[in-house]
C-alpha positions as a printed NumPy array, in Angstrom:
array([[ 18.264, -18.955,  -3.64 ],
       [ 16.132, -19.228,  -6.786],
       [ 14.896, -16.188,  -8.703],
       [ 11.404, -16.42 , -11.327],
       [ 11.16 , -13.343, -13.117],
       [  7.579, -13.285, -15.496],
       [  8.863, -12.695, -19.142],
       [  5.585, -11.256, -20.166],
       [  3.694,  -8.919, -17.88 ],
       [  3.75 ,  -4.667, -18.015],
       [  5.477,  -4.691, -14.956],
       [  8.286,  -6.39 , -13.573],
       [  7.039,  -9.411, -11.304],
       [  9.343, -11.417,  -9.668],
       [  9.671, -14.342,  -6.761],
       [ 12.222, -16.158,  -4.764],
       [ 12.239, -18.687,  -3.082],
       [ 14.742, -22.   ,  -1.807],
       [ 13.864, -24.21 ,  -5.009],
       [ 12.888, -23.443,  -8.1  ],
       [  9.135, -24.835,  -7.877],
       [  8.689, -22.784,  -4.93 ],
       [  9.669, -19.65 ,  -6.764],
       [  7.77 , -20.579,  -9.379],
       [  4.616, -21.193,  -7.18 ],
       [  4.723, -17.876,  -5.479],
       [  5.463, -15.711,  -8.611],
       [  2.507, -17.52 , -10.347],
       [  0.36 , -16.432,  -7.489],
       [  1.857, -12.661,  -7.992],
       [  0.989, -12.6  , -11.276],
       [ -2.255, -13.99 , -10.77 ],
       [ -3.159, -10.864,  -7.757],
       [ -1.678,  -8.351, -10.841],
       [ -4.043,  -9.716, -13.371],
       [ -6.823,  -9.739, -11.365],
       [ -6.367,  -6.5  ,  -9.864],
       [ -5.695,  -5.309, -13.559],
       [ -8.824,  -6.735, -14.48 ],
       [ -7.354,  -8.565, -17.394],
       [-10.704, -10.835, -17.794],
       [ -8.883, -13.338, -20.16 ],
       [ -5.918, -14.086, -18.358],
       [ -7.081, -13.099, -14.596],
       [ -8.223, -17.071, -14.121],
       [ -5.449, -19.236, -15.216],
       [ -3.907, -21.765, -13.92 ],
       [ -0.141, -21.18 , -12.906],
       [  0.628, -23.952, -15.724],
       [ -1.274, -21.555, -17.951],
       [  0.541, -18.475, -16.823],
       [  3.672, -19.983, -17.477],
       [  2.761, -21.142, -21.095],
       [  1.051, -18.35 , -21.521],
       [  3.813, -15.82 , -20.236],
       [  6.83 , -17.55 , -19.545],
       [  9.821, -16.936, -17.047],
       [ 13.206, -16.96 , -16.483],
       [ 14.318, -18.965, -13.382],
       [ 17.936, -17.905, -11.904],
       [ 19.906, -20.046,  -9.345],
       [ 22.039, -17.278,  -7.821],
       [ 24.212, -19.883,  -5.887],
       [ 25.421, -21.244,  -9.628],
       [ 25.416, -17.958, -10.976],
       [ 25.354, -15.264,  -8.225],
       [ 24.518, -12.022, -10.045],
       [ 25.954, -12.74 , -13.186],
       [ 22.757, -12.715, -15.394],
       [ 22.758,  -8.796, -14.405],
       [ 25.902,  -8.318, -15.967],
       [ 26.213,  -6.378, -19.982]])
C-alpha cells in the first residue's frame, strides 16, 4: 500500500492507493476539491502536475517501510 501525503496545504490531505501513481492521482484530486471549496482562486485550477510542483508530497510504501516514517 502506497501513502501521498500533500507537503503544503493547511490541512493534512492524504491518499492511498496500490501504486504510487494511483495515490498520487487521487490525493491530487483531494487537494484539488479542498482548494476549490477553499476558494483559493490561484491554485483552485491546476493541474495535478501543478499541484505537485506547486505543493509537493511525500509518497510512503508501507510494505518497504511499514510504519516506520511515524517513528521519532
Amino acid at each position: 500500500m502506497i501513502i501521498a501525503i500533500c507537503d503544503g496545504t493547511a490541512e493534512t490531505i492524504y491518499a492511498t492507493a496500490p501504486t504510487e501513481d494511483e495515490a498520487k492521482a487521487a490525493l491530487w484530486e483531494l487537494v484539488h476539491q479542498f482548494l476549490y471549496k477553499s476558494n483559493a482562486v490561484e491554485t483552485a485550477y491546476y493541474s495535478a502536475t501543478e499541484l505537485e510542483d506547486y505543493f509537493g508530497c511525500v509518497v510512503v510504501n508501507t510494505e518497504e517501510n511499514p510504519a516506520g516514517f511515524l517513528r521519532g
